[in-house]
N, C-alpha and C positions, 0 to 999 in steps of 0.2 A: 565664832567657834563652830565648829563644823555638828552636828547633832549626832547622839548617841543614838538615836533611833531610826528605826527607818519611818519615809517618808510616805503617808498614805496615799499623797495626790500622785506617786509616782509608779503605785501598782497598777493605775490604771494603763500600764504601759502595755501587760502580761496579761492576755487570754488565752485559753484553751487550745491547744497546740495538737497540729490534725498529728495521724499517725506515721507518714511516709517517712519522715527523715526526722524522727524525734531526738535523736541527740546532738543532732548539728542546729536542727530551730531550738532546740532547748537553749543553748549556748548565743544562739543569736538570740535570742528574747533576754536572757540575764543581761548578755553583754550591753543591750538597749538601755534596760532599768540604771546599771553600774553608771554609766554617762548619763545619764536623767541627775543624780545625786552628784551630792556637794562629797570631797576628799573629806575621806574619814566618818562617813554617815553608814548608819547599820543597815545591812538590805532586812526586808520581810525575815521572819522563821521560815525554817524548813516546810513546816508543815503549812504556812500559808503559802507558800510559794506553790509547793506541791498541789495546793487544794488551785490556785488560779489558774496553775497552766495545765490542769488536767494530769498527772505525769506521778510516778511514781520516785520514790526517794532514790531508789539507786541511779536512774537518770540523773536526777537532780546532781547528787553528789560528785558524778562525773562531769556536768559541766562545772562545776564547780571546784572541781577541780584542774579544769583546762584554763579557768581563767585564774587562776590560781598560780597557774607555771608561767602567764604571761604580765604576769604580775597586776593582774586589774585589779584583783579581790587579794585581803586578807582572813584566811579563817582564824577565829581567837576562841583558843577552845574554851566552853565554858561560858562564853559570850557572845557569838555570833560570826556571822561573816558579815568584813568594813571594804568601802570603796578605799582601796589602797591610795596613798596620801603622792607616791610619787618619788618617795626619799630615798629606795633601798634601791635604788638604780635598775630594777628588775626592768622596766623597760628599756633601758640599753642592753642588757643580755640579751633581749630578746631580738633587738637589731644586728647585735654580733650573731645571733646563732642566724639569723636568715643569710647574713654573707656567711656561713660554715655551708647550712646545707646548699646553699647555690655554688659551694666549692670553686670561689673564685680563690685564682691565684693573689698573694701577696703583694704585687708589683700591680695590681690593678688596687686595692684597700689601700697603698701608698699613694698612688694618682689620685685616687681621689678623693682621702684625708686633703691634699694640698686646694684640689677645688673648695673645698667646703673650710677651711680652714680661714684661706685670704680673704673669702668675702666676712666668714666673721670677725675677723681682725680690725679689718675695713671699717665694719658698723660698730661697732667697742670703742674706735679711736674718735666717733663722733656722738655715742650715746653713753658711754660711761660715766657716770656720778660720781660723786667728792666721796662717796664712802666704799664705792667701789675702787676708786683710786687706792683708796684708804687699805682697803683688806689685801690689794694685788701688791701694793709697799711690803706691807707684814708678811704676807708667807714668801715673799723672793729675800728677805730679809733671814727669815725663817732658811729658807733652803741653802741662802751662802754660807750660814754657821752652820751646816749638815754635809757638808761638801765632802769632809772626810768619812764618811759612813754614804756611800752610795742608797742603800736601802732604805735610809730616813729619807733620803733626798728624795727619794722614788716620790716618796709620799708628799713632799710639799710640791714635787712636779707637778702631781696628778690636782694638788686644790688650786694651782697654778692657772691650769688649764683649764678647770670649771670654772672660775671666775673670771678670765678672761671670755669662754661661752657666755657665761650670763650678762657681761655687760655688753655683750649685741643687742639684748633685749627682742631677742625672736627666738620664741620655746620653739620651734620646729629644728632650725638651722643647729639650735643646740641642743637638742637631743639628735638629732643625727650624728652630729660630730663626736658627742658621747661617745653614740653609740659604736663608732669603728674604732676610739678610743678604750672601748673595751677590749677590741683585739689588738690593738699596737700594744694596749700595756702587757697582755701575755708574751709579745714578742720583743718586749725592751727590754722586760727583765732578766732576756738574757743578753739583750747586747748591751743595757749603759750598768756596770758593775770597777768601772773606775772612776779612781778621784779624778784624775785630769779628763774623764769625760765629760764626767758631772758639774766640774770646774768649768768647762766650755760649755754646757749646756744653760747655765746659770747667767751668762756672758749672754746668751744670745736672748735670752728670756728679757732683762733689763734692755736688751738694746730697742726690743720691741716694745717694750712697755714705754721707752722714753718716747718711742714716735706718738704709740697710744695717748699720753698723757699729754702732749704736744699739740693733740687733735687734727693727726698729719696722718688720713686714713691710708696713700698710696706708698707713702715711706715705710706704715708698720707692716702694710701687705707685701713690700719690696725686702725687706728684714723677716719677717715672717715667712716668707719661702726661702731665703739664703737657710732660715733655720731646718725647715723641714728638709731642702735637699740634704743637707750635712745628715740628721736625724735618718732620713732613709736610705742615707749609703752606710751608716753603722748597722742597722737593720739589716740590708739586704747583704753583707757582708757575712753577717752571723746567720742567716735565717736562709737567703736565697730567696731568688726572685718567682722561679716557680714552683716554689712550695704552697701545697692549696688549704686554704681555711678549714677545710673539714678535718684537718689531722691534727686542730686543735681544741675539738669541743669540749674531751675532759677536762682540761686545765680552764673553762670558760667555768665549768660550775664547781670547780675545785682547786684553786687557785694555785693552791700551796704544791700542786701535783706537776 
């Protein structure tokens, strides 16, 4: 279990911080300490923190709040600020908004969802486990009986897809793939809103999982782009090919918009 308190041997990270660019070393010195610590451990108080790196509270709270928006840190009022655990997806947000403000076009996050996609496919069909089998059964299971309600389906697509990420077993490759998964899902939700989509999308999901479970890494990567091509010509259909990422940042931190 991860420790409620902060860790003393890990202040020794934070010294006294010259005066030229205090709010950017500020922020590079927290962001040091936050990775020094175990997910879910409490950093120092304010005021030691303030007393180590020389620095007044309102810096403080601004870097502290930068790493806040990129999801490193949790503030818990009333108890502190925790090295954030990893779970509320804030890091994929923060990968979708870097393709927003590099304002790539749609038709380039397609290309290369599929790069990133097949090799995870790839390594799932050779390192996935009896309970990861287990769980990817139950929600395509889950999402056949939702077939009539599109919107439910959404939802068993998207646990679909994290579980098939996690059984690569490479936290890089999956969180990136997440992470452009954050912006397909803003743009699917307006293109997969039929049952006979949802019906064919369901079709293609089992077809890959049979190779995955088969431990037939080129067949599920072979099945796994027959999917995404189909998946990003309903996309580019509804959305267009050069329409650019940045015309979608509201809807990144407000979903429902």
């Amino acid at each position: 279990m991860a420790s409620e308190s902060a860790l003393s041997p890990a202040t020794s990270i934070l010294e006294p911080i010259a005066k030229q660019d205090l709010h950017s070393e500020t922020i590079a010195r927290l962001a040091q300490l936050v990775v020094s610590l175990e997910p879910g451990s409490r950093l120092p108080t304010e005021q030691e923190l303030c007393r180590q790196l020389g620095i007044g509270r309102s810096t403080l709270r601004e870097a502290v709040r930068a790493l806040t928006f990129i999801g490193a840190v949790q503030p818990r009022r009333g108890s502190g600020t925790y090295v954030s655990t990893g779970e509320d997806g804030a890091f994929e947000k923060l990968i979708g908004l870097g393709f927003m403000v590099q304002r790539a076009r749609v038709n380039e996050v397609v290309e290369m969802r599929r790069v990133l996609e097949l090799e995870s496919v790839r390594l799932a069909a050779v390192r996935h486990t009896a309970e990861e089998r287990k769980q990817l059964e139950s929600v395509m299971t889950a999402m056949g009986k939702a077939i009539s309600n599109p919107s439910k389906a959404a939802k068993y697509d998207l646990e679909y897809n994290v579980l098939l990420g996690r059984a690569s077993h490479n936290t890089v490759l999956m969180h990136l793939v997440s992470g452009m998964r954050v912006l397909l899902e803003i743009w699917m939700s307006r293109a997969v809103n039929q049952r006979a989509t949802t019906a064919q999308i369901v079709k293609e999901h089992n077809s890959v999982l049979e190779a995955v479970f088969a431990n037939k890494p080129e067949l599920a990567a072979e099945r796994m782009d027959a999917h995404l091509a189909r998946a990003a010509d309903r996309l580019l259909a509804v959305i267009g090919q050069d329409q650019l990422t940045s015309d979608f940042v509201s809807a990144l931190f407000n979903p429902g918009q």
